[in-house]
N, C-alpha and C positions, 0 to 999 in steps of 0.2 A: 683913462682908467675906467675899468668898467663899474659900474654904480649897483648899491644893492637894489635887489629886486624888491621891493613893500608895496601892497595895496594902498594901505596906508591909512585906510577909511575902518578897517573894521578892526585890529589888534589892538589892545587895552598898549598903553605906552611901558609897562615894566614887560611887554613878551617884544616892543620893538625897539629897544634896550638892548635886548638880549640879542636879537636879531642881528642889531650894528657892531656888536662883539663878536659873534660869531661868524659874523661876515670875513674876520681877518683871517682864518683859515677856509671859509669854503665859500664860492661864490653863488651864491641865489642865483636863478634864472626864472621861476615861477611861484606862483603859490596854490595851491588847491581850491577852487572856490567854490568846492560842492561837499568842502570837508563838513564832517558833522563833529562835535564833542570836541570841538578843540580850533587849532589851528596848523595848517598843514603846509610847509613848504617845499620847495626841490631844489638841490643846487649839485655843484662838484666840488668835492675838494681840491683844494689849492695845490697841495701837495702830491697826493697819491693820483689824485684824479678820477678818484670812486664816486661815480653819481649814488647820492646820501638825500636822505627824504628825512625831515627836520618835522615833528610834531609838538606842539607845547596842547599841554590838556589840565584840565581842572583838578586838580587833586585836593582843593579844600573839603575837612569834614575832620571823622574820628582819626588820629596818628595812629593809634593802634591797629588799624586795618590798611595806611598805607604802605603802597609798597615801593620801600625806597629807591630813588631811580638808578642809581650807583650798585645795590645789590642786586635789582634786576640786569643790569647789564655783566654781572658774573657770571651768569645763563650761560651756558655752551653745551648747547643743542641744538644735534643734526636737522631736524625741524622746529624749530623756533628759532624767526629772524634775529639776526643778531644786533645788539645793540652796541652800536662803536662808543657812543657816549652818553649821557643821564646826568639831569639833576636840576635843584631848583631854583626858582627865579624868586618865589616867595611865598606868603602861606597860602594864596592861590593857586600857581600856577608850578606846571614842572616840564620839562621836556624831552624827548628824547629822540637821538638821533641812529638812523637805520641803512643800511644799503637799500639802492632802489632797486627792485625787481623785476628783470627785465622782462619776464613773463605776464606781469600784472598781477590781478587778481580776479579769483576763481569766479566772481559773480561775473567780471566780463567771459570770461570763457564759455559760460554757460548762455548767454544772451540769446543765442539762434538756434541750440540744439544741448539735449543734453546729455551728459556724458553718456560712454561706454559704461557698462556697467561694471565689467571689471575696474577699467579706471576710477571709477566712482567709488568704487571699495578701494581700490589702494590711495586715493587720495586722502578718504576719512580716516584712514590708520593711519597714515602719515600726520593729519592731524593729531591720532590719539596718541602716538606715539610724542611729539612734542606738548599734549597736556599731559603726559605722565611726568615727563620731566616738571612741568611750570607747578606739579600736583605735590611730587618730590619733596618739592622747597614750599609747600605751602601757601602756593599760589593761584586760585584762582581767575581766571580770562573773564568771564563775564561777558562778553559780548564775541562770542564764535558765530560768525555768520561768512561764505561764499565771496563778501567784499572783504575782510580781514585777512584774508588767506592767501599767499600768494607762490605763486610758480617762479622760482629759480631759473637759471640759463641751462640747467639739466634736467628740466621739467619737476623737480622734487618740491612737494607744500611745505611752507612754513608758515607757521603762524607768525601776525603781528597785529600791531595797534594795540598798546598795552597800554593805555589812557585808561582803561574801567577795569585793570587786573589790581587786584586787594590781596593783602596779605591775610592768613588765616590762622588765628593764634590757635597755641597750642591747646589748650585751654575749650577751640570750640569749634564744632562741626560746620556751623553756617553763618554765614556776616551778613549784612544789610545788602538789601537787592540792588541789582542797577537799572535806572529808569529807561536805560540807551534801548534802542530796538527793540519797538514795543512786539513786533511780530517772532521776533526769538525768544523773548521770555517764559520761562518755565512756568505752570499757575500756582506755584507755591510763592513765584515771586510777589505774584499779584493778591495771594490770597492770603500769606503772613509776613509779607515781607521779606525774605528770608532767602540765601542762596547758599548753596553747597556746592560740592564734587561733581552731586549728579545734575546740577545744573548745567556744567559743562559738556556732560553728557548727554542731556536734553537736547542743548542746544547744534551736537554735534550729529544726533538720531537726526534733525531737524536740515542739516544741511545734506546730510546722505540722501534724505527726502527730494529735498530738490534736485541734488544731480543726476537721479537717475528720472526724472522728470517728471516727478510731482508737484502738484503748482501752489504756492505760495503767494496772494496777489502781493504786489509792494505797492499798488495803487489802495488807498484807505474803501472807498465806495465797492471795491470791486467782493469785497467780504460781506456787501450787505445781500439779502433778499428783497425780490420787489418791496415786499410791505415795507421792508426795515429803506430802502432806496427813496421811496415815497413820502417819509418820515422823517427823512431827510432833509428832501427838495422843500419841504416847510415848518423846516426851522428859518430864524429870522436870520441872525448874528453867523461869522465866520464859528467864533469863539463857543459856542452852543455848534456846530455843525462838527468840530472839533471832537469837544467833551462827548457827542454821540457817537463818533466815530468809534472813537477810543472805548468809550464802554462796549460796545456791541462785541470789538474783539476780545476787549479782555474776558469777556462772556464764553468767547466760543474756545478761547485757551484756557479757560478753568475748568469748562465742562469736557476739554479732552479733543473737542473739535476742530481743533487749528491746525490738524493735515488731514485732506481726505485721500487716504490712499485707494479709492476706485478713481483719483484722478493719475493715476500711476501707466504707464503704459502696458499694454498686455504682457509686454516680452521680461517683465519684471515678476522674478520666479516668489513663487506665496515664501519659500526662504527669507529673502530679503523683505520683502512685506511684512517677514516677523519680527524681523531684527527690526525695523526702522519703529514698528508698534512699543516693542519693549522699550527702548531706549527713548522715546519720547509718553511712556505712558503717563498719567497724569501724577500717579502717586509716587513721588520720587524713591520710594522704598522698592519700588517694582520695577523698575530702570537695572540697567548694569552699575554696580556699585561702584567699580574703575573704571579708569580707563584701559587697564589690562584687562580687563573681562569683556570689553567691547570690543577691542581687537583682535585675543583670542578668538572670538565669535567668527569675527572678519576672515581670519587666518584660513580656520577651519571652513568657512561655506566657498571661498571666495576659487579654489579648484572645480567645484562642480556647478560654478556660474557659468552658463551661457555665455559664451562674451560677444552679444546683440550690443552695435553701437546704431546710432543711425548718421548714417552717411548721402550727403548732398541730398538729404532730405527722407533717406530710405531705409525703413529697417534692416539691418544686415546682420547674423549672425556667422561673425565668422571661425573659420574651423578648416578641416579638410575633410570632406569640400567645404565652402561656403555656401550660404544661401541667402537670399534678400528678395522682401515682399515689395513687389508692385501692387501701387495702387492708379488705376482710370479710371475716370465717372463712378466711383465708386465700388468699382469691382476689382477683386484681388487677385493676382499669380503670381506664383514665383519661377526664380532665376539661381540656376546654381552654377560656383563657376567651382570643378576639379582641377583648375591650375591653368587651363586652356580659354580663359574669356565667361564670360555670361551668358549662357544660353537655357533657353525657356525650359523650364522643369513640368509635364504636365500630368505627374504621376501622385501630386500632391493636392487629393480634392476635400475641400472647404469651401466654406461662406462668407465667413466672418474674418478680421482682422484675427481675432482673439483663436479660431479657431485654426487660420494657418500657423500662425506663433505654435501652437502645440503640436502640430503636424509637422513641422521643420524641427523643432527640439528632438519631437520623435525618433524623425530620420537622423538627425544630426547624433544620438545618441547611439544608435544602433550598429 
């Protein structure tokens, strides 16, 4: 008889309870052990034989902003993972269970290179399209980030991880912030508290940021300046190296500073540089107010985008023809291929990275 999967070391004993109960329809084979905000396991159902990804998360606090786990699993949206089961263990703790995604999620996608640009736009809409829906019903995500997101066996995004989604009464525009992902939080969160609509928005400006390869460190030091690095190196305590961490970013996301988009790559059109600025600006009154107006936005720019991926390393705007920049010791030329191979283009003179990218849109456009 196969035995359930349990660490066994770390689960409070009412979620491994729950676990030996729910073992009799699905069998465990792993558990997550880099899961944040909760507890994360994997198994297959018994019956159907649908690999099912099993999360128990904290939902103690105000009832009035939680969101029950039985009515979120009414959800039935094309982009928002679906929720096969829900519900709670007790005034802790609650769970829910999900198909597992054979795709992953979008933060490993992005690991080595990042998106296509087009893809990058149809992925954030695919997101915004499953927060209109979760918006719909009064619901709130609260932590939209690249790792929450995930690709289907038809490549299509859903969102999931619904451990920090709150319900949003009628009655009021913003609910109590959430403490998760300190680098996606909006500075409203930080500076009153306080989350809304364009929170989700924020946070979604903030992932379109990265896929088209703007950098985001997830390393805490990697945000500081020398001075602020140096400031660091002497302080005494883990705990004090911590608390300065933490402040310095929340510093640089309340003053607006938490994406530098000249870290963007050149082939990313001032277009999209505008959308990513609005929708993460710092004053949430100046953001896109929906998520229909974000993606509207998307709709409309996302034909006369370039569609510049980079490929085994190389910027590549493809098209017909295509073209793609070499780079040697530093110096740059390009290769275009008309349907017949890649052969050296030497009709295209620049200097600069930034400067061949506008010479090839040129021709490309022409």
């Amino acid at each position: 008889m196969t035995t359930l999967y349990i660490d066994g070391s770390g689960a409070p004993e009412a979620i491994r309870a729950s676990l030996r109960a729910l073992s009799k329809s699905i069998q465990f084979h792993r558990e997550d052990s880099k899961a944040q905000n909760g507890y994360v396991f994997f198994g297959t159902n018994r019956v159907t034989g649908m690999d099912v990804t099993l999360k128990y998360y904290y939902w103690g606090g105000k009832t009035q902003y939680h969101a029950e786990p039985r009515q979120l699993a009414q959800l039935d949206a094309e982009n928002v993972l679906k929720i096969l089961d829900a519900g709670l263990i007790d005034a802790t703790w609650a769970y829910f269970i999900t198909p597992t995604c054979a795709g992953g999620d979008i933060d490993s996608a992005i690991e080595s290179n990042p998106l296509g640009l087009r893809t990058a736009i149809d992925y954030v809409y695919q997101t915004l399209s499953g927060l209109s829906h979760l918006h719909g019903s009064r619901y709130l995500h609260r932590d939209i980030k690249p790792a929450n997101l995930y690709l289907t066996d038809n490549d299509k995004v859903v969102i999931g991880d619904f451990g920090s989604v709150k319900f949003l009464p009628e009655s009021h525009s913003t609910i109590p912030a959430s403490s998760h992902s300190l680098i996606y939080r909006p500075p409203e969160t930080i500076i009153t508290n306080t989350y809304g609509v364009t929170g989700d928005i924020y946070q979604c400006g903030v992932v379109l940021y990265q896929l088209i390869g703007g950098s985001l460190p997830y390393d805490g030091p990697a945000w500081l300046n020398k001075r602020e690095q140096a400031q660091l190196a002497n302080l005494a305590t883990e705990q004090d190296k911590d608390a300065f961490l933490d402040g310095r970013i929340k510093s640089k996301i309340t003053a607006g500073r938490a994406l530098d988009l000249s870290s963007l790559p050149p082939w990313v059109p001032s277009s999209v540089r505008r959308i990513v600025s609005k929708a993460c600006h710092r004053d949430p009154r100046q953001r896109y107010q929906t998520a229909s107006a974000f993606m509207a936005k998307l709709h409309q720019l996302r034909p006369s985008t370039p569609d510049w991926q980079v490929i085994d390393g190389i910027p590549t705007c493809l098209g017909n023809p295509s073209y793609r920049i070499l780079e040697i010791n530093g110096s740059y030329s390009t290769q275009k291929d008309a349907g017949n191979g890649w052969r050296n283009d030497n009709t295209i003179p620049a200097a600069s990275l930034a400067e061949f990218v506008d010479a090839v849109e040129k021709r490309h456009n022409s």
